[in-house]
C-alpha positions in Angstrom: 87.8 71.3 85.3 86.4 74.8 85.2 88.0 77.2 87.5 86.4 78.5 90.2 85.8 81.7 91.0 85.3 82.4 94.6 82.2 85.3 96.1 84.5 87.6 96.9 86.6 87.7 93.7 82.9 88.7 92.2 81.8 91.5 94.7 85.4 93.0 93.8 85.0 92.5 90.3 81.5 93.9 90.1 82.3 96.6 92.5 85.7 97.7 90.0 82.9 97.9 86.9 80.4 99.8 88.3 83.1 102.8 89.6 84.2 102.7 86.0 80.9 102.8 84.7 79.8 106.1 86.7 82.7 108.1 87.3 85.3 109.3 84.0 88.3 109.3 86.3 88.0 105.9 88.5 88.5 105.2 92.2 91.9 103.5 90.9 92.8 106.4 88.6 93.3 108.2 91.4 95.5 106.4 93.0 98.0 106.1 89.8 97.2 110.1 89.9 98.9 110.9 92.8 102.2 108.7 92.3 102.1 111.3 88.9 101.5 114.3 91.0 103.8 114.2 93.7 106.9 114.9 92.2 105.1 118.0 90.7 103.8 119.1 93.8 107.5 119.0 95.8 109.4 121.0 92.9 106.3 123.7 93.5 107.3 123.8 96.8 110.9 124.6 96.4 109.9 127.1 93.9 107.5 129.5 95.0 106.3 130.8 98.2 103.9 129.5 100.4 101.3 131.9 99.8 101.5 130.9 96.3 101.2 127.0 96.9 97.9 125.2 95.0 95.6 125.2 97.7 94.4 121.3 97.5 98.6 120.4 97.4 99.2 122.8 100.5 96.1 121.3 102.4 96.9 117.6 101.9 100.7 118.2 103.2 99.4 120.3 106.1 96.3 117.5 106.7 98.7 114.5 107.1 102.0 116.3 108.6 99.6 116.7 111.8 100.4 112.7 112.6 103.8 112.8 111.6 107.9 113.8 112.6 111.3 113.0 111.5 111.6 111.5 114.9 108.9 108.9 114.4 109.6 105.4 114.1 109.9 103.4 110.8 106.9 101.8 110.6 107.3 97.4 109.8 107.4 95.7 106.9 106.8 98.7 104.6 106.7 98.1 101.3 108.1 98.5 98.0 105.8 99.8 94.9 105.0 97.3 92.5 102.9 97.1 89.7 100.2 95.0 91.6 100.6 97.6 94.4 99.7 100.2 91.8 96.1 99.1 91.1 95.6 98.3 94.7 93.7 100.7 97.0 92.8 101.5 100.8 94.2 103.4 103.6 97.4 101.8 104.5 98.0 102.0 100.8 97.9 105.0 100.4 99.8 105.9 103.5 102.5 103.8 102.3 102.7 105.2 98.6 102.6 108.6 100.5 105.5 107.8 102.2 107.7 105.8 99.0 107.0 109.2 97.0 108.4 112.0 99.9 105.1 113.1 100.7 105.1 112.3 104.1 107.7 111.0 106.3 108.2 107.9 107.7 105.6 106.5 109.2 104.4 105.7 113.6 104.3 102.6 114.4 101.4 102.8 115.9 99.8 104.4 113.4 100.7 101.7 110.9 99.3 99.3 113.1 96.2 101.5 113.5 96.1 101.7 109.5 96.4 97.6 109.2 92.9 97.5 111.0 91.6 100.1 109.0 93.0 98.2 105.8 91.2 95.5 106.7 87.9 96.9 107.5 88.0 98.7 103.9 88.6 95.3 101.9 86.1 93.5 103.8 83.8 96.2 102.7 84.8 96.2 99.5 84.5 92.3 99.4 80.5 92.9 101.1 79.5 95.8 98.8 76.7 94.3 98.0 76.0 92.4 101.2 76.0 95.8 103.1 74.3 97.7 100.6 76.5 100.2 100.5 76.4 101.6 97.2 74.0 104.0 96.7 73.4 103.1 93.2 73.1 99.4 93.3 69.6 99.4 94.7 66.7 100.6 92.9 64.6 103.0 94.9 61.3 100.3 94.1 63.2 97.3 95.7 64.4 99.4 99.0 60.4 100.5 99.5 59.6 96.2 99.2 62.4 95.8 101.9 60.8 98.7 104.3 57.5 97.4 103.6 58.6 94.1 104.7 60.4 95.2 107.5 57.4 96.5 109.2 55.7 93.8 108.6 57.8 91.0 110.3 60.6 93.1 111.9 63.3 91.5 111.7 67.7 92.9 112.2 69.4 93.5 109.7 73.1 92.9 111.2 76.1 93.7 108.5 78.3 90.9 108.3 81.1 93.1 108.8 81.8 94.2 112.4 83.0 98.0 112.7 85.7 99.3 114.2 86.4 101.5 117.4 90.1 103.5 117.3 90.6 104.7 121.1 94.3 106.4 122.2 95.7 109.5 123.8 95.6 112.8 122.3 98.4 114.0 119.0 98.1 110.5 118.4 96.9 110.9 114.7 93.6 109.5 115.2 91.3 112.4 113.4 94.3 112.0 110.5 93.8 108.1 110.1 90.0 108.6 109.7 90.1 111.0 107.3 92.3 109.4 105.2 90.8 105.9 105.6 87.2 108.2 104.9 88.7 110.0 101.7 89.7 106.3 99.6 86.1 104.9 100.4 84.2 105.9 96.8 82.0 108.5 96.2 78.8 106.4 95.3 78.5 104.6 99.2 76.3 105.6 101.5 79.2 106.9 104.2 79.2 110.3 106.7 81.9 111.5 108.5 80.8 113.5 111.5 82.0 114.6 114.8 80.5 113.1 117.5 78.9 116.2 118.9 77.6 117.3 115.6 75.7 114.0 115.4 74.1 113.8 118.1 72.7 117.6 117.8 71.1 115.6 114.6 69.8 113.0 116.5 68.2 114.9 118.9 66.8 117.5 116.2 65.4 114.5 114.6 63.9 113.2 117.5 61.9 116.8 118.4 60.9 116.3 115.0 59.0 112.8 115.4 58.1 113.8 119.1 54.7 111.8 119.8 55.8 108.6 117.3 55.6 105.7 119.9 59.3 105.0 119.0 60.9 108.1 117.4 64.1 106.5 117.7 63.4 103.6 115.5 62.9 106.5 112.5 65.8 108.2 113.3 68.0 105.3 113.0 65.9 104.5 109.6 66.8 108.1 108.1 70.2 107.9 109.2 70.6 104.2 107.8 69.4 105.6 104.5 71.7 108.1 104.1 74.6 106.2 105.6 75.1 102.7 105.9 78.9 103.7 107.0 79.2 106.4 110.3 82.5 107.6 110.9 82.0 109.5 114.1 84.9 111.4 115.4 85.9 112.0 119.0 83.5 109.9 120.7 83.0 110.7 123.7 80.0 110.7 126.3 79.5 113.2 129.2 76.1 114.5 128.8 72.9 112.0 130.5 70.3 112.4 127.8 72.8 111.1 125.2 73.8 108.5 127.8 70.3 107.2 128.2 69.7 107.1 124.4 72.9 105.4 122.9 71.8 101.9 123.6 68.1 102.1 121.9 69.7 104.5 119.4 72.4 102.2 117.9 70.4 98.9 118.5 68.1 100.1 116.0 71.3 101.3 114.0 72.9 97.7 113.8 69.8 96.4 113.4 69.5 98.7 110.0 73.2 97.4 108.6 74.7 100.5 110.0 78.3 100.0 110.2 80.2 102.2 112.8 84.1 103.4 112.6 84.7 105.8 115.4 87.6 107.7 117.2 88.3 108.0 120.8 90.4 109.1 123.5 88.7 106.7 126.0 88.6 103.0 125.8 84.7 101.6 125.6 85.1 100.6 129.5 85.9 103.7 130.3 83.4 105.4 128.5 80.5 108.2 130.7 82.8 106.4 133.4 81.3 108.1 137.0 78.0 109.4 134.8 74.9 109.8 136.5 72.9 106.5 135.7 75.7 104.6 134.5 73.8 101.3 135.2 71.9 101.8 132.2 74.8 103.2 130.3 76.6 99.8 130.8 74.4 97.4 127.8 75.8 99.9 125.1 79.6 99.5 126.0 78.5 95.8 125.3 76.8 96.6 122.3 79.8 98.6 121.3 82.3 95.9 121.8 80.2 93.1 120.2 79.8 94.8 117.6 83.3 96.3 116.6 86.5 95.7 116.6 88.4 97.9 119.2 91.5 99.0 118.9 94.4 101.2 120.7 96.6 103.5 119.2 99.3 103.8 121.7 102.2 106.5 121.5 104.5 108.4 123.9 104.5 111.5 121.3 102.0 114.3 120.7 102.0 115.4 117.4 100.2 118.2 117.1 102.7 119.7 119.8 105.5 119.4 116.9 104.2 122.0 115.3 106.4 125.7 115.4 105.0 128.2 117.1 103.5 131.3 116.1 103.6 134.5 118.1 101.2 137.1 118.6 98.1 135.0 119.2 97.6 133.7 122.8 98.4 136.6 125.1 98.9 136.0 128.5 98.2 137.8 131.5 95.6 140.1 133.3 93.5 143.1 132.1 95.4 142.6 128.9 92.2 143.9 127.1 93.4 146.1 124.9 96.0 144.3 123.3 93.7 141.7 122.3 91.0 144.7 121.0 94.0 146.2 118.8 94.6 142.3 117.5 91.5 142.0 116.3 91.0 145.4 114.2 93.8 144.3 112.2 92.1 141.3 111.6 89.0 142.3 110.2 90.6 145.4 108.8 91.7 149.2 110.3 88.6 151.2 108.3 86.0 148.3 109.1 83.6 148.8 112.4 82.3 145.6 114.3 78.7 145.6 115.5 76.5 143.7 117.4 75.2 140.3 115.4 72.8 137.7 115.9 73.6 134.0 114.7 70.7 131.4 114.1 71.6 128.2 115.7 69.7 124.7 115.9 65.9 124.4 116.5 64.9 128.5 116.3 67.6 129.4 119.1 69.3 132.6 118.7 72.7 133.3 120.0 73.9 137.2 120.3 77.7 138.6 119.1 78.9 140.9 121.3 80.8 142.1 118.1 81.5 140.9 115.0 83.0 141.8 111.4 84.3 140.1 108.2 84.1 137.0 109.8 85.8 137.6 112.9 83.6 137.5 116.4 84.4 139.3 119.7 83.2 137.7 122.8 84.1 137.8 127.0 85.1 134.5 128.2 81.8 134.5 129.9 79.1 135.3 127.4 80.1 132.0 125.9 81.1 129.9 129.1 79.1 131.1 131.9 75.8 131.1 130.0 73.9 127.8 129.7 75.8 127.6 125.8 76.2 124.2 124.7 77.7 122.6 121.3 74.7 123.7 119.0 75.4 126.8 119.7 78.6 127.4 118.9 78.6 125.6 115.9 76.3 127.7 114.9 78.5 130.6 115.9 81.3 129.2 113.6 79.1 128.6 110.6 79.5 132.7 110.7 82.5 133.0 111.7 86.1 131.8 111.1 88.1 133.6 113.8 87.1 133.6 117.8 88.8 136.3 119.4 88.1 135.6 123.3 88.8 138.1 126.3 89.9 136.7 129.7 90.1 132.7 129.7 90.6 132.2 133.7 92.5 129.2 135.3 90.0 126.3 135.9 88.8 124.5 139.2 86.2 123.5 141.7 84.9 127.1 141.9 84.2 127.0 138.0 84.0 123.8 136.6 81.5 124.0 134.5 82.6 126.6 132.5 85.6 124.6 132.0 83.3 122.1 130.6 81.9 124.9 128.8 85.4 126.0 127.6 86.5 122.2 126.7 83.2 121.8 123.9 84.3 125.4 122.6 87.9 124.4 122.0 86.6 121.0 120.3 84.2 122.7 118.1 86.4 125.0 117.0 89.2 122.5 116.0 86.7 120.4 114.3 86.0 123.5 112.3 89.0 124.5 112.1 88.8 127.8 113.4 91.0 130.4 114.5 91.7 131.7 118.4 92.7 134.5 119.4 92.8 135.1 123.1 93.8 136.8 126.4 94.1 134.3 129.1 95.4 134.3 133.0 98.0 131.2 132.1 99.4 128.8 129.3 97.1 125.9 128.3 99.1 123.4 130.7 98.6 125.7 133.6 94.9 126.6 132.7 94.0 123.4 133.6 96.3 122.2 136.1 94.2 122.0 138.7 91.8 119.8 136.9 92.5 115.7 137.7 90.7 112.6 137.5 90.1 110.5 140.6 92.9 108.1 140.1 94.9 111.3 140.3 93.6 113.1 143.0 94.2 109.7 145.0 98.0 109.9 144.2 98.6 113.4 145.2 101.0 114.7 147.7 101.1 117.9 150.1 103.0 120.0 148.4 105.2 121.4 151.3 104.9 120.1 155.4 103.0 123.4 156.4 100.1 122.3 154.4 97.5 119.5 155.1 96.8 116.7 152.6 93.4 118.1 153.0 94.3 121.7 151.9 95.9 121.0 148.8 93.2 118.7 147.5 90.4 121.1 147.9 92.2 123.8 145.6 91.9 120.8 143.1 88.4 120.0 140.8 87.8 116.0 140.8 86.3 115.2 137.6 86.7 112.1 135.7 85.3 113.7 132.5 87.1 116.9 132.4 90.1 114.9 133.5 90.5 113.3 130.7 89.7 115.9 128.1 92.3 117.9 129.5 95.7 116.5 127.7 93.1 116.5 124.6 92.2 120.2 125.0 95.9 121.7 126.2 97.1 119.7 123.3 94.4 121.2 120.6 95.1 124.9 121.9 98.8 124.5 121.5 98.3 123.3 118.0 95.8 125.9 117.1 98.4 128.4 117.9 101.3 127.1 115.5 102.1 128.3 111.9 101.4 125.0 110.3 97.4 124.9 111.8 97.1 129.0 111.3 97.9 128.1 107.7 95.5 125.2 107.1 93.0 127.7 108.6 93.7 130.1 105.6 93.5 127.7 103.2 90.2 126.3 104.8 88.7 129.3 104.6 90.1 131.1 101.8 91.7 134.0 103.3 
């Protein structure tokens, strides 16, 4: 009797040939690469200085140290390298050869569990290549114009047979890190983005001005999207503003309905998500949408990571009219015989945004030119398509009076992480006490007088009650602190080339 051969021993087979076909140094290559490399890489560490470190070594060390300590805890069933393990690829792979060569340490046990699902998502992928459509090559451009055609004609969804996945947990938890490295073993021929939540939706709503009148612009949007990615990694997702609220059900309907396979990182669990939003009600049939079609997750830890970086002085100044420290700071950055002038930076949809001053990268601003002005997140990512280095005068302590520059303050601080941009700042308090006064509802409920001489009543007016801001408060104390250690200053170098 013939053996045979089951589907999925085909898709992988087929998948293997064609990455062999169209790239000289394979998908698998590369893994066998870096088992060759690492050795290399650690003697070139203990022998020259760090300024003098290969750039793509320094970057990957500095990239996946962000998740990890010596104190962490030895992940399960880790495993020995054998030759099977060799031609064998994916994100836990990888994380586990990392860690059998030095490269990292040993691993979280949460993140291992987090990198299990992820492992698993990326072999049913590669098992559904074809299902999916996810190579961008496999399809000829003739037969994708007979299955649009057809699709207008008798509509009908398109679900992937694979279900996505949702990663939700609290901040320093190594979420961002797991994504990228499950994102950087996918190959290079797939139809995949990796985005940040916020950036994505600036695209979705710059695509939908640009199909204004259409009677259902969103239904093209999620076509264009779907063509250019069958697989969206969207990073820190995370809902606060209504128009996205009222769109997200329609938007990613039409997205499943296109194949569109979502992996996406959180701190909030899908229940909890635009939790307290205005028009919730309508909110609630994409949490369901979400969960049917994903697989969530938690990645649970009691340790921050990103606050076990060392710290670097001379940075984060604190205290009042403190001006001039922070003016003297920022000459020597952009250098003693260079002037800074007034710029203007072009940001989304013909909006302009001014630069107090700016030089050589580096861009000058009061706390409130960019957080008491009606800013948003377009703009400043267009500000830090300019420039690499923020140097902001007079961050106040946050509450009641000015929440929404805190909200302001909190899409600044995520921007600039995701572009890994440098702060330098003069602000009333530490990052912990910026935001102190700043609590959920559950929290406010379970707070105390402080002494007897002052009513209940008292104390909880001093305090701002927001669910939102709430809980994007560990996740932005936590960011600053880490964009003020050596080991994020240096990435930031290195990202930038300085």
């Amino acid at each position: 009797m013939r053996p045979i051969l089951r589907t999925s021993s085909l898709s992988r087979i087929r998948w293997a040939l064609r990455n062999q076909e169209r790239n000289s140094s394979t998908f698998y290559s590369k893994s066998r690469k870096l088992l060759v490399g690492v050795n290399q890489n650690q003697a070139l560490v203990k022998n020259t200085n760090t300024n003098n470190i290969n750039n793509s070594t320094l970057y990957s060390r500095l990239n996946f140290s962000r998740g990890l300590s010596a104190e962490a805890i030895e992940a399960p069933d880790a495993v020995r390298l054998t030759v099977s393990d060799v031609n064998r690829t994916g994100p836990l792979v990888e994380y586990e050869r990392r860690i059998n060569d030095g490269e990292l340490m040993t691993g979280d046990i949460c993140q291992h569990s987090a990198l299990r699902e992820l492992q698993r998502l990326y072999d049913e992928l590669v098992e559904s290549v074809d299902t999916c459509h996810l190579d961008r090559y496999n399809t000829s451009d003739k037969s994708s114009r007979s299955r649009w055609f057809w699709s207008r004609l008798m509509p009908q969804p398109s679900y992937s047979p694979v279900k996505g996945l949702y990663l939700y947990g609290g901040v320093g938890t190594g979420k961002t890190m797991l994504m990228d490295l499950f994102f950087d073993q996918l190959p290079s021929t797939w139809k995949k983005q990796r985005i940040h939540f916020h950036d994505f939706m600036l695209t979705v709503h710059s695509r939908l001005q640009k199909h204004k009148g259409l009677s259902d612009p969103l239904e093209v949007v999620a076509q264009e999207i779907a063509h250019d990615a069958i697989l969206l990694c969207l990073d820190e997702f995370m809902v606060t503003d209504v128009a996205d609220a009222l769109i997200l059900n329609r938007l990613f309907g039409h997205l499943y309905s296109n194949g569109v396979i979502l992996v996406a990182t959180s701190n909030r669990n899908p229940d909890k998500l635009y939790e307290g939003g205005l028009q919730r009600d309508l909110f609630l049939p994409f949490i369901s949408l979400l969960k049917e079609r994903n697989v969530v997750h938690e990645i649970g830890s009691a340790v921050d990571y990103r606050k076990l970086t060392s710290a670097e002085q001379g940075f984060y100044f604190i205290g009042k009219d403190i001006s001039t420290i922070l003016k003297q700071k920022f000459q020597q950055l952009i250098g003693d015989n260079v002037v800074a002038r007034p710029q203007v930076v072009e940001v989304v949809m013909g909006r302009k945004l001014e630069v107090p001053l700016g030089a050589n990268g580096c861009a000058y601003f009061p706390f409130e030119e960019l957080c008491d002005r009606p800013l948003g997140a377009a703009d400043y990512f267009g500000l830090f398509k300019k420039f690499h280095t923020l140097a902001l005068e007079g961050i106040p302590v946050f509450g009641l009076h000015n929440r929404t520059a805190a909200y302001r303050f909190v899409t600044l601080v995520d921007v600039m992480y995701e572009n890994r941009a440098r702060l330098l700042c003069t602000a009333e308090a530490s990052p912990e006490e910026l935001l102190e006064k700043i609590v959920t509802i559950s929290e406010a409920k379970s707070i105390a007088p402080r002494t007897s001489s002052r009513s209940k009543k008292n104390d909880i007016s001093e305090l701002c009650v927001d669910n939102e801001l709430g809980f994007a408060k560990d996740r932005t104390i936590s960011r600053l602190t880490e964009m003020n250690s050596k080991e994020y200053l240096e990435q930031h170098a290195i990202t930038h080339n300085l």
